[in-house]
N, CA, C and O atoms as a DFTB+ gen file, in Angstrom:
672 C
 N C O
     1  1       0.860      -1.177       0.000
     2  2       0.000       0.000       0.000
     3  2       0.899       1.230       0.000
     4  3       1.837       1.403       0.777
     5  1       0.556       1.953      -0.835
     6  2       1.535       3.387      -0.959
     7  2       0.329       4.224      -0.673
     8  3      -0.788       3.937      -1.103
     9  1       0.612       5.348       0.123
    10  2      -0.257       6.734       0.113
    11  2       0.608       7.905       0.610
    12  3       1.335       7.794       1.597
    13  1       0.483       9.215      -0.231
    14  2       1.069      10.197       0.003
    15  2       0.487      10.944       1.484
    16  3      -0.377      11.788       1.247
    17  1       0.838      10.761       3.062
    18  2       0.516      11.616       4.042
    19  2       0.526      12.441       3.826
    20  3      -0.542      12.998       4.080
    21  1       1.486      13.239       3.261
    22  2       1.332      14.922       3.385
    23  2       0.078      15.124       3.440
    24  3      -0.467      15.495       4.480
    25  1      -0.701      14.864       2.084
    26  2      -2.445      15.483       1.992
    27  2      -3.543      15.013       2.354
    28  3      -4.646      15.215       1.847
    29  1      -3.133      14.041       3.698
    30  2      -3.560      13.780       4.971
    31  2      -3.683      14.855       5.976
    32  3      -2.681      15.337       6.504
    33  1      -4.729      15.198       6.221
    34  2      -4.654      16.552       7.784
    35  2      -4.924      16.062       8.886
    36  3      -6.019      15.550       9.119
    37  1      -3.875      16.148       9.826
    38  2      -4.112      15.762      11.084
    39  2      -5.545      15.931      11.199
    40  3      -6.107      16.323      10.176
    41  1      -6.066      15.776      11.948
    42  2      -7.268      16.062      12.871
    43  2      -8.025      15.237      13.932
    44  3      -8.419      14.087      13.739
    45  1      -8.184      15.918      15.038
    46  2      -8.444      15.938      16.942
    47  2      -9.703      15.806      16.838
    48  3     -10.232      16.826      16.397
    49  1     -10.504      14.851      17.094
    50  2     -12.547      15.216      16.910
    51  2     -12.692      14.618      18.634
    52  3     -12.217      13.681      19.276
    53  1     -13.311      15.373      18.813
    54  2     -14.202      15.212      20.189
    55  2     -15.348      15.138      19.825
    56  3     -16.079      15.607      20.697
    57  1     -15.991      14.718      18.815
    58  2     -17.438      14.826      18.715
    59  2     -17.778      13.468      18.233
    60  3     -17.265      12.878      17.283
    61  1     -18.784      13.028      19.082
    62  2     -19.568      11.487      19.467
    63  2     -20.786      11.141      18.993
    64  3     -21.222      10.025      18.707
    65  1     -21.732      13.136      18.889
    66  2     -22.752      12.597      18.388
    67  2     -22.967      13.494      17.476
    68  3     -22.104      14.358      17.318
    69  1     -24.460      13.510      16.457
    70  2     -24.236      14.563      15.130
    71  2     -24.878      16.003      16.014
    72  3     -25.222      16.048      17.195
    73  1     -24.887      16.779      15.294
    74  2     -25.253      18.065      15.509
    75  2     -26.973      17.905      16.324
    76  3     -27.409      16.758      16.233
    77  1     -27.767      18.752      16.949
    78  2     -28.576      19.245      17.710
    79  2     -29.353      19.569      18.724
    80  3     -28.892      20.546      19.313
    81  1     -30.448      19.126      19.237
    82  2     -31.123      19.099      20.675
    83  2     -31.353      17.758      21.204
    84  3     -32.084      16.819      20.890
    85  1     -30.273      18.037      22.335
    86  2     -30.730      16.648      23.540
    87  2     -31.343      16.913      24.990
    88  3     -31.572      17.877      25.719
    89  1     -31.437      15.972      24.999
    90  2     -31.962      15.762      26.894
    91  2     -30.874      15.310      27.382
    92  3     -30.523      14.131      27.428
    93  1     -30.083      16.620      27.913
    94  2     -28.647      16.202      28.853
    95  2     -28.759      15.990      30.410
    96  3     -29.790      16.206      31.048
    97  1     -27.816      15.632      30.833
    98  2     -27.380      15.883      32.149
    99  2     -26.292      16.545      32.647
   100  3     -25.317      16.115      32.030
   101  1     -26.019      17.207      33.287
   102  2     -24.399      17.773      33.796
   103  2     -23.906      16.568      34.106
   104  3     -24.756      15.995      34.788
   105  1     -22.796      15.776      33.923
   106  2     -22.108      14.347      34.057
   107  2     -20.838      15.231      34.973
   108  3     -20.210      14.576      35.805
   109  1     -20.599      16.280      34.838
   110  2     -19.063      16.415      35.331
   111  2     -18.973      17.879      35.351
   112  3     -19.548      18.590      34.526
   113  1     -17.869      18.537      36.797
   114  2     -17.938      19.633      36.357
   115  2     -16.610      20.017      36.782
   116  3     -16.293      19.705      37.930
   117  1     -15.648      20.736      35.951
   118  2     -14.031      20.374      36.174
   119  2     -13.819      21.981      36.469
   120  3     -13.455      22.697      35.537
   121  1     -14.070      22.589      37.888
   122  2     -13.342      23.791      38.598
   123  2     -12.111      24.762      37.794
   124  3     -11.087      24.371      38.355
   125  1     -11.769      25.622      36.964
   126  2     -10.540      25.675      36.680
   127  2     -10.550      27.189      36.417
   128  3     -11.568      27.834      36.670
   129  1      -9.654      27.670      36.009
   130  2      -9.265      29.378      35.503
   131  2      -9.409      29.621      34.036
   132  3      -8.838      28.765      33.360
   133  1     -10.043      30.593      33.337
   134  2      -9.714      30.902      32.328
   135  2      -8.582      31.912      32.048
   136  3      -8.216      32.713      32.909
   137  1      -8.055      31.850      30.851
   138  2      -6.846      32.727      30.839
   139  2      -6.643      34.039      31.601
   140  3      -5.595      34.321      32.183
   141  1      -8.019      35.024      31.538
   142  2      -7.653      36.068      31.986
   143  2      -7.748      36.069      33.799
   144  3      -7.486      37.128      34.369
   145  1      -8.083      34.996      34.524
   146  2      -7.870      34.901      35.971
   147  2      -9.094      34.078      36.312
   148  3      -9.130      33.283      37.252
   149  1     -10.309      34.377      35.302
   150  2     -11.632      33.996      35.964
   151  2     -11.882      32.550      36.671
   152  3     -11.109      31.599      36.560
   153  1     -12.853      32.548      37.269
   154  2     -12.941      30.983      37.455
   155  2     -13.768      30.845      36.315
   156  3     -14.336      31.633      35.558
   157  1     -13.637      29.156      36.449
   158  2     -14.537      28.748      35.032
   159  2     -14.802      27.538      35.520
   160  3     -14.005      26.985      36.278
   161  1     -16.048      26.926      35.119
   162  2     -16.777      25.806      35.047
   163  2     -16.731      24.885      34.252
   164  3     -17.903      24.628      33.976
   165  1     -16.124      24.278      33.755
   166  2     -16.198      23.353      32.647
   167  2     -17.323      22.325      32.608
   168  3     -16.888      21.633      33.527
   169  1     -17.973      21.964      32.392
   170  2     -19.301      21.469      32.142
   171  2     -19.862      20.097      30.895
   172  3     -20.597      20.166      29.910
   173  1     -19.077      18.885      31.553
   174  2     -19.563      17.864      30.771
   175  2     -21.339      17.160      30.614
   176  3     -21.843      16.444      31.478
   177  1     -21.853      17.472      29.660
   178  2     -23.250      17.038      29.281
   179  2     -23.224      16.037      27.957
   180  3     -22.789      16.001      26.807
   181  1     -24.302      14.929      29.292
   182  2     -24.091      13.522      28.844
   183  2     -25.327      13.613      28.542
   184  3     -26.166      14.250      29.180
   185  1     -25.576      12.747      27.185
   186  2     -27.190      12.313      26.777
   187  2     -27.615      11.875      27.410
   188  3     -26.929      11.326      28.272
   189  1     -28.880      11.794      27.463
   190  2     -29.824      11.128      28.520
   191  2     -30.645       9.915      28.012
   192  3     -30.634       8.754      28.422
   193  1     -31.211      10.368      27.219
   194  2     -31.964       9.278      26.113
   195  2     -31.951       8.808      24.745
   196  3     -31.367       9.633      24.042
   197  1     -32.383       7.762      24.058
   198  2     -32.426       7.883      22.841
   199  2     -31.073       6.829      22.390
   200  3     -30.573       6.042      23.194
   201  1     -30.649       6.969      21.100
   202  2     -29.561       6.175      20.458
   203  2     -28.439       7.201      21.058
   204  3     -27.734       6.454      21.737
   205  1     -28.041       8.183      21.137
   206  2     -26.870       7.910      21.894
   207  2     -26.774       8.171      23.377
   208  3     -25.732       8.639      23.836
   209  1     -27.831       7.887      24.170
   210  2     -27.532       8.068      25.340
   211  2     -26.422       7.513      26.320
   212  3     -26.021       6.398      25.985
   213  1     -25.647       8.207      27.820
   214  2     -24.704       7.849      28.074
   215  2     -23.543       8.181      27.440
   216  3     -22.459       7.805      27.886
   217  1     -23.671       9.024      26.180
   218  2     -22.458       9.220      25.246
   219  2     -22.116      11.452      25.746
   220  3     -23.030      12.264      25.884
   221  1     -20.688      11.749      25.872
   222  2     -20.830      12.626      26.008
   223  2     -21.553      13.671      25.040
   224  3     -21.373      13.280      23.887
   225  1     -22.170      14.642      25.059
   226  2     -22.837      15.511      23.890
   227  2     -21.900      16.551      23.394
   228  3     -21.626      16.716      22.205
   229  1     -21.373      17.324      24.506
   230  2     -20.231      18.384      24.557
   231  2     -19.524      18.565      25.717
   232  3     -19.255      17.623      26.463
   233  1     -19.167      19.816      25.952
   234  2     -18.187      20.339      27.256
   235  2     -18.453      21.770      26.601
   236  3     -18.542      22.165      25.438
   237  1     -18.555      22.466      28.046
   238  2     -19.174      23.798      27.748
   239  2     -19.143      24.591      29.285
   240  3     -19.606      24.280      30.382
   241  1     -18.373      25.751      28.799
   242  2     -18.104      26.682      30.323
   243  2     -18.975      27.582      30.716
   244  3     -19.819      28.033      29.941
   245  1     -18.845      28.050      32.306
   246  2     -19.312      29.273      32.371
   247  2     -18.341      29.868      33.374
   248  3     -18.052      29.422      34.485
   249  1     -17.920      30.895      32.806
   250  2     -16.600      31.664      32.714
   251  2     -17.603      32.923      34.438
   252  3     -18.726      33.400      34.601
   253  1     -16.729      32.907      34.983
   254  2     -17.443      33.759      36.720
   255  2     -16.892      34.875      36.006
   256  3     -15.940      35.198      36.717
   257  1     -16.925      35.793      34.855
   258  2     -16.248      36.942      34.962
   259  2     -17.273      38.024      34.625
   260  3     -18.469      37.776      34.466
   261  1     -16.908      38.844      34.558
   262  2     -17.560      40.448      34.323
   263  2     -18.984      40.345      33.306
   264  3     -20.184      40.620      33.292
   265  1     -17.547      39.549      32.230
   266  2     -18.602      39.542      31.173
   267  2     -19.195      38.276      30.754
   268  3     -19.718      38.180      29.644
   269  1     -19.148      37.325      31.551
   270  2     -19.753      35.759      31.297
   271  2     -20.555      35.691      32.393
   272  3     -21.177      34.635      32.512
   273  1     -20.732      36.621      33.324
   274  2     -21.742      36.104      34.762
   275  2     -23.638      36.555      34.224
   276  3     -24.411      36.473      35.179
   277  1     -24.150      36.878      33.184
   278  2     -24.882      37.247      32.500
   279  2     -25.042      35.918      31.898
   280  3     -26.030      35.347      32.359
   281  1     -24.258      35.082      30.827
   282  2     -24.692      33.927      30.760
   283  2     -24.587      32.671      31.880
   284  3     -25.387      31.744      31.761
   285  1     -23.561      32.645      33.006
   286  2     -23.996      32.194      33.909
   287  2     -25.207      32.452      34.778
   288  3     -25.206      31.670      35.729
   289  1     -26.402      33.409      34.783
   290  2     -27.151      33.471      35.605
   291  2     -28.221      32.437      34.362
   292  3     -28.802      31.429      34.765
   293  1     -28.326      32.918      32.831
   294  2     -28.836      32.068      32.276
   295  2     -28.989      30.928      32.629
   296  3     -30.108      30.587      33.013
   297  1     -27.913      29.992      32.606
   298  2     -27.762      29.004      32.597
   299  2     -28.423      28.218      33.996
   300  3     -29.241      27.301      34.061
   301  1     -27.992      28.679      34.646
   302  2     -28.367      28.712      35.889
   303  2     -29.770      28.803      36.884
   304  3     -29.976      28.389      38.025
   305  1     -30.705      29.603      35.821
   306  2     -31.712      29.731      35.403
   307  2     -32.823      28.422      35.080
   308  3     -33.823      27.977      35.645
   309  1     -32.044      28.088      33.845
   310  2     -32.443      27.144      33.447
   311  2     -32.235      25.765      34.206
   312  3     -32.931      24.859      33.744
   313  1     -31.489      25.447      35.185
   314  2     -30.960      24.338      35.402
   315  2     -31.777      24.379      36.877
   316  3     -31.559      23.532      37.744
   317  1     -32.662      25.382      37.032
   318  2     -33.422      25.221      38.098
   319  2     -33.184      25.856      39.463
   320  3     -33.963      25.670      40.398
   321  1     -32.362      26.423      39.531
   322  2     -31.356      27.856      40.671
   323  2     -32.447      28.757      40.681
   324  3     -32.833      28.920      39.524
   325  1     -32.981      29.286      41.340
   326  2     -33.600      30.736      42.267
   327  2     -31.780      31.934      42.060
   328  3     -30.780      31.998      42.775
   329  1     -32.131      32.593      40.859
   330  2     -30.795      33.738      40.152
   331  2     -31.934      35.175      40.407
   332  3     -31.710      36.154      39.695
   333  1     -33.094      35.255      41.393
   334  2     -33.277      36.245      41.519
   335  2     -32.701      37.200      42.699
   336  3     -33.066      38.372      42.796
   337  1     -32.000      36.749      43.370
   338  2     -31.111      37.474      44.522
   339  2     -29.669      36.726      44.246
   340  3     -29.049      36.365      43.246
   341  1     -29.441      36.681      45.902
   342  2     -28.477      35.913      46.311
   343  2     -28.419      34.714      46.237
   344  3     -29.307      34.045      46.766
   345  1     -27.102      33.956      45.398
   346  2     -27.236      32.427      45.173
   347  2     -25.220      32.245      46.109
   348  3     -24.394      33.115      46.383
   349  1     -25.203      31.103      46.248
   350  2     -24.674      30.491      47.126
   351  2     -24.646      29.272      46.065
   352  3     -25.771      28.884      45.751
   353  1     -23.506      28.564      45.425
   354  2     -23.792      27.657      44.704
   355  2     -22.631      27.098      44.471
   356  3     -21.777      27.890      44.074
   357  1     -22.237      25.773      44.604
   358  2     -20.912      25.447      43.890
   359  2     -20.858      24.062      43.034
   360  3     -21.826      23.400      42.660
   361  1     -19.560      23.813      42.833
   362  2     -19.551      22.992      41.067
   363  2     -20.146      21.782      41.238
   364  3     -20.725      21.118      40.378
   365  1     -19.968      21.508      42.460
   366  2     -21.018      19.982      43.057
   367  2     -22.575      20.344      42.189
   368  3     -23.132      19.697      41.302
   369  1     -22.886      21.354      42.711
   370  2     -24.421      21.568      43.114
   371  2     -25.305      21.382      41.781
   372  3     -26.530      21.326      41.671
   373  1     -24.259      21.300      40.767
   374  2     -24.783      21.312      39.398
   375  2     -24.899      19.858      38.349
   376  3     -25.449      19.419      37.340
   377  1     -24.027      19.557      39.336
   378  2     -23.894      17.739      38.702
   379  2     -24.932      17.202      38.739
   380  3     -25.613      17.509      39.717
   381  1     -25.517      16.243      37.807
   382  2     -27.034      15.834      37.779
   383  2     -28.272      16.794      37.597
   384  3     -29.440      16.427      37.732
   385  1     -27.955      17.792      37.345
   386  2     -29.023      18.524      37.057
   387  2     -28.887      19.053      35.497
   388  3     -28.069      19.776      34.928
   389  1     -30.276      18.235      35.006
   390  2     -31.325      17.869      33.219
   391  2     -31.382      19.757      33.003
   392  3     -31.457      20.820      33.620
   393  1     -31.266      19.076      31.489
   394  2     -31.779      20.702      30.200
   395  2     -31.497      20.030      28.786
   396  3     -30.704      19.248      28.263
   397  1     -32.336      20.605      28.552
   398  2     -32.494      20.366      26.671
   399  2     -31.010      21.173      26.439
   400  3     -30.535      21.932      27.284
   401  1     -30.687      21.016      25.777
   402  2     -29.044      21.287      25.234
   403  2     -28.878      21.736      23.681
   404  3     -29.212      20.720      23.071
   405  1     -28.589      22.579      22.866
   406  2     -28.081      22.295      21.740
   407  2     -26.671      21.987      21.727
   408  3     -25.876      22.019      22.667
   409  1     -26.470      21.663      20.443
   410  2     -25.248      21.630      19.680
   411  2     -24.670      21.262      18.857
   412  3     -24.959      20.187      18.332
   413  1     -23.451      22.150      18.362
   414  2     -23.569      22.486      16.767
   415  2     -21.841      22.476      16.578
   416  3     -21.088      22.840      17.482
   417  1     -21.530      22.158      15.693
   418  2     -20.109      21.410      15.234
   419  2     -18.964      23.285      14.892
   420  3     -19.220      24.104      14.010
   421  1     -18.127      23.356      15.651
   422  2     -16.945      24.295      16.032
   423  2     -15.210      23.236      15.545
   424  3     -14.759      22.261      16.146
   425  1     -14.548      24.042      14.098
   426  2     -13.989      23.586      13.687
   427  2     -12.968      24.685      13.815
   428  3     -13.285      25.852      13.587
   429  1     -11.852      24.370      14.144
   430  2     -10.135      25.219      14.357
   431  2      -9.084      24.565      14.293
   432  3      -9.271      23.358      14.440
   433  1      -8.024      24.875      14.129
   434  2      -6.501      24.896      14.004
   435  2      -5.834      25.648      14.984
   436  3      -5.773      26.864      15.161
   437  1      -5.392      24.791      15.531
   438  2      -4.468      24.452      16.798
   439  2      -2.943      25.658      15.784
   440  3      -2.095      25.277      14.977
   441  1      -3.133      26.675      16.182
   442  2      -1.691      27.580      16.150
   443  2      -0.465      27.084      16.046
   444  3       0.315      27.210      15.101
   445  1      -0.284      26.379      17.290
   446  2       0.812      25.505      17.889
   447  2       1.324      24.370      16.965
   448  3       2.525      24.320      16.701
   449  1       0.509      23.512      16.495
   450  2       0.649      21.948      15.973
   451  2       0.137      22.289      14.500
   452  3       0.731      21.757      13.562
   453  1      -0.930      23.144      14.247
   454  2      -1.236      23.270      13.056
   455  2      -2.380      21.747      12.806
   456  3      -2.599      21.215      11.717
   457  1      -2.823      21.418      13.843
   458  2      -3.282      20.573      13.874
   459  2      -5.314      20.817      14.365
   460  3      -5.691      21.173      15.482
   461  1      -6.498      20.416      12.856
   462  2      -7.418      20.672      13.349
   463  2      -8.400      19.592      14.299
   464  3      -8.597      18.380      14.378
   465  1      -8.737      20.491      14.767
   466  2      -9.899      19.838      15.923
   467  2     -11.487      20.323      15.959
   468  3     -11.977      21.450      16.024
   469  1     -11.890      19.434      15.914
   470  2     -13.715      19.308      16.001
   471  2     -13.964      18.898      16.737
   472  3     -13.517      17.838      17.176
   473  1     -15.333      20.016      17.481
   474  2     -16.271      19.616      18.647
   475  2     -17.102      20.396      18.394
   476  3     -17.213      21.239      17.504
   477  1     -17.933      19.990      19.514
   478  2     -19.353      20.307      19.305
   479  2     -19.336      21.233      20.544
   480  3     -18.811      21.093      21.649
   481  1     -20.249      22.452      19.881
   482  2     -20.266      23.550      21.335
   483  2     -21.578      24.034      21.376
   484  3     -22.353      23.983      20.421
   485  1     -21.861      24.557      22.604
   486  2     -22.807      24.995      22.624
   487  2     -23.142      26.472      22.608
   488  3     -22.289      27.219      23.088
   489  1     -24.417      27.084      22.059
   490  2     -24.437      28.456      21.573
   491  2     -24.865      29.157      23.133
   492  3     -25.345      28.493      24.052
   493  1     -24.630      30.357      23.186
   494  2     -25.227      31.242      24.239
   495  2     -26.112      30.752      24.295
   496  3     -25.945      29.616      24.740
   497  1     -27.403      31.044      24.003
   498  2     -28.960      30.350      24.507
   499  2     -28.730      29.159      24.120
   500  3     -29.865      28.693      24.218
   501  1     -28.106      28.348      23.761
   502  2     -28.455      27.132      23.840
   503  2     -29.009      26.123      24.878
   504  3     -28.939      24.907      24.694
   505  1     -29.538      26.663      25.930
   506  2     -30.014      25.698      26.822
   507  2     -31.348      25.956      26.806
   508  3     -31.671      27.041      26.321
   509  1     -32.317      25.149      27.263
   510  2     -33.683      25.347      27.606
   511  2     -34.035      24.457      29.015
   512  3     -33.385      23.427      29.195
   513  1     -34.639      24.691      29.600
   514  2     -35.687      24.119      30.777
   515  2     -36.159      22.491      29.877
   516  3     -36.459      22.408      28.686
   517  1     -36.095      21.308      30.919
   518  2     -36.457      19.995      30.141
   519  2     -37.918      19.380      30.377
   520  3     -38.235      19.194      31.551
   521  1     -38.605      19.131      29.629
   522  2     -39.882      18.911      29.809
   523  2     -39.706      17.650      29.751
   524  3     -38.654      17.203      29.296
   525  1     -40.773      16.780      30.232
   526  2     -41.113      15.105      29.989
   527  2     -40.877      14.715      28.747
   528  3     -40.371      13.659      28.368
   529  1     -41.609      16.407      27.586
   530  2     -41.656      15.124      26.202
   531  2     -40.559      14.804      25.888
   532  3     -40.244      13.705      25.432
   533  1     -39.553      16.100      26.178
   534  2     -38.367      16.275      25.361
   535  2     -37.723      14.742      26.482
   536  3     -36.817      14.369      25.737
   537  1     -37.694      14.162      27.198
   538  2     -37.575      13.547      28.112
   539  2     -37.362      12.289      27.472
   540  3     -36.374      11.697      27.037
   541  1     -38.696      12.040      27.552
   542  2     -39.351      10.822      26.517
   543  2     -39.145      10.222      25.311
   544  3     -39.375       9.044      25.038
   545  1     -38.456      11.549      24.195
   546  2     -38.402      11.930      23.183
   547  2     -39.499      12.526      22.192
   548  3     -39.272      12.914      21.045
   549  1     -40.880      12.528      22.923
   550  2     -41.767      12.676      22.083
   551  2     -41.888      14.342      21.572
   552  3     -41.508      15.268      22.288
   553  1     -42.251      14.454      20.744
   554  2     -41.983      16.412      20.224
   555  2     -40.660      16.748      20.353
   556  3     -40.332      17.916      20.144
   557  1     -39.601      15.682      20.755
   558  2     -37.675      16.114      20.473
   559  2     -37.676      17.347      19.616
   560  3     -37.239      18.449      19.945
   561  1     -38.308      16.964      18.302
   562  2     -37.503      17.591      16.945
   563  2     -38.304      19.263      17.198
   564  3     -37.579      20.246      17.049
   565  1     -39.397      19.415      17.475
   566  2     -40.531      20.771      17.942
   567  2     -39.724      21.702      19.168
   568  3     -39.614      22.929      19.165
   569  1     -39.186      20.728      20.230
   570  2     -39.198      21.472      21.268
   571  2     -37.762      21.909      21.182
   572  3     -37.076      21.119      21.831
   573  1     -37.247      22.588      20.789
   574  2     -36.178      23.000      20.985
   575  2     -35.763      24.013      22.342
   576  3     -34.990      23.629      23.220
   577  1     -36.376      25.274      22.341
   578  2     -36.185      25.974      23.089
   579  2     -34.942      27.068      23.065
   580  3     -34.303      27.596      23.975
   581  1     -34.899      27.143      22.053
   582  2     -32.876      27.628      21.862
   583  2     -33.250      28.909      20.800
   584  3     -34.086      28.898      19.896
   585  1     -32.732      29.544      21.040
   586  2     -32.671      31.069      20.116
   587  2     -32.330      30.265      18.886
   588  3     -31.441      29.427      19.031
   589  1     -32.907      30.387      17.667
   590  2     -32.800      30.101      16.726
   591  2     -31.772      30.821      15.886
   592  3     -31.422      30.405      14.781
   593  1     -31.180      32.200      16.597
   594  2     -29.685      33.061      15.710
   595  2     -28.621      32.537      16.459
   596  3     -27.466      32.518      16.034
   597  1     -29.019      32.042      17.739
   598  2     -27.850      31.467      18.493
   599  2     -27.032      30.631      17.565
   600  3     -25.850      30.890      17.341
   601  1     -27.643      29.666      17.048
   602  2     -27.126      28.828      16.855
   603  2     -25.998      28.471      15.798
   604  3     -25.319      27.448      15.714
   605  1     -25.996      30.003      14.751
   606  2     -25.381      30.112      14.160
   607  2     -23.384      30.264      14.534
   608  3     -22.486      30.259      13.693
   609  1     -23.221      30.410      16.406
   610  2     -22.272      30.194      16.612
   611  2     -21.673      31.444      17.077
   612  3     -20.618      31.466      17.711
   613  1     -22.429      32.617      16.724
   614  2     -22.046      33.815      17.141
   615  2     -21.703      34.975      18.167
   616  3     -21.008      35.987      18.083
   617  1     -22.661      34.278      19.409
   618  2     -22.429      34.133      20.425
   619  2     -21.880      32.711      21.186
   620  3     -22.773      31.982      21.618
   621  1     -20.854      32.386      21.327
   622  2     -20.678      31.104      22.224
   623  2     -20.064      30.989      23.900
   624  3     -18.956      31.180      24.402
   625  1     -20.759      30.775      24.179
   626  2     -21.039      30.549      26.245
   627  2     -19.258      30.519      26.367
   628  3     -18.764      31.578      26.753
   629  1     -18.381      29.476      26.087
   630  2     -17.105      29.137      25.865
   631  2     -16.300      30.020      25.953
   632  3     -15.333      30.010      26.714
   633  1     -16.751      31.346      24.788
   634  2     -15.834      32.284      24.336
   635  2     -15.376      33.171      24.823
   636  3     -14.442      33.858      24.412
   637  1     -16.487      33.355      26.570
   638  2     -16.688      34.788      26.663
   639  2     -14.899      35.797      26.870
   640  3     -14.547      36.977      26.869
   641  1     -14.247      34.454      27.016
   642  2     -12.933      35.440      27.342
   643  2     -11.694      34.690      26.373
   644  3     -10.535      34.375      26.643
   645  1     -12.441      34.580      25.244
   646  2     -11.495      33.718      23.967
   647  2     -10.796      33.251      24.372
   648  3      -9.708      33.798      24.191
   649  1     -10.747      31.692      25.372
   650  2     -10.409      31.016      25.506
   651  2     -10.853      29.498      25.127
   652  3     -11.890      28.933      25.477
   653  1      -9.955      29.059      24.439
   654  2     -10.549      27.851      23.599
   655  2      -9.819      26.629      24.191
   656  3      -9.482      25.599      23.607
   657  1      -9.653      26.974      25.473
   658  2      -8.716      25.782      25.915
   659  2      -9.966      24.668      26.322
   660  3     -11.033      24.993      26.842
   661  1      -9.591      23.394      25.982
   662  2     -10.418      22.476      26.125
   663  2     -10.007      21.582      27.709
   664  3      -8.929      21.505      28.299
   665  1     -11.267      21.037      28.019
   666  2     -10.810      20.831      29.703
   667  2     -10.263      19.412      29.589
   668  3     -10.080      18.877      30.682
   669  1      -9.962      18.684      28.525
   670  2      -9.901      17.861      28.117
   671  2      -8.584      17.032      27.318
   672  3      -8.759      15.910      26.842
């Protein structure tokens, strides 16, 4: 067998399942800093149901800073937290706790290695509150719940302090 590598491209995929809305769980939540000092959340969400359940969906932060504590109250929101005062909350408190999820395929080149990598991320609104059907699967494909411009990638939860370091 002969084949020319060169016009072979490396490439890193973290992505398990295809693109859109699941019934996740928080599976994991890895404490850490983002570049500019913040704390950050790293946030593994595991399917819940369906053909790929048990399979990770993504990894997705929420950055404690200035300008990411706005989508952390979102999120937070959604995952069933009282974000109208004072919250008291830590990375435990979030493990096991369900939301409809999007997500949508984020493709780059590693600076360093020159080497690309694919995953799946999730958009700013990409979360919603989880109902039974979406649960069940019944109305999956209807119920989304997700800003429909979100998803184009333009806002991403991840980014807020362009850090693309993966917890992973």
């Amino acid at each position: 067998m002969e084949l020319d590598f060169g016009q072979v491209q490396d490439t890193q995929s973290f992505v398990a399942i295809p693109p859109g809305s699941y019934a996740c769980r928080i599976a994991e939540v890895r404490p850490g800093e983002a570049r500019n000092g913040a704390v950050r959340w790293s946030l593994r969400l595991e399917v819940l149901d369906g053909e790929y359940a048990g399979r990770t969906a993504a990894w997705d932060s929420l950055t404690w800073s200035e300008r990411g504590v706005q989508r952390v109250k979102f999120v937070l929101r959604v995952l069933g937290f009282d974000v109208s005062g004072h919250l008291d909350v830590e990375p435990q408190d979030l493990e096991g706790r369900q939301a409809l999820v999007e997500v949508f395929p984020e493709v780059w080149e590693e600076p360093e290695t020159g080497r690309r990598v694919e995953r799946l991320s999730v958009p700013f609104a990409g979360w919603a509150p989880l109902s039974e059907e979406a649960l069940t699967g019944a109305g999956k494909e209807e119920q989304t719940g997700v800003d429909e411009a979100s998803a184009t990638g333009e806002a991403r939860g991840h980014d807020f302090e362009a850090d693309n370091d993966s917890p992973f």
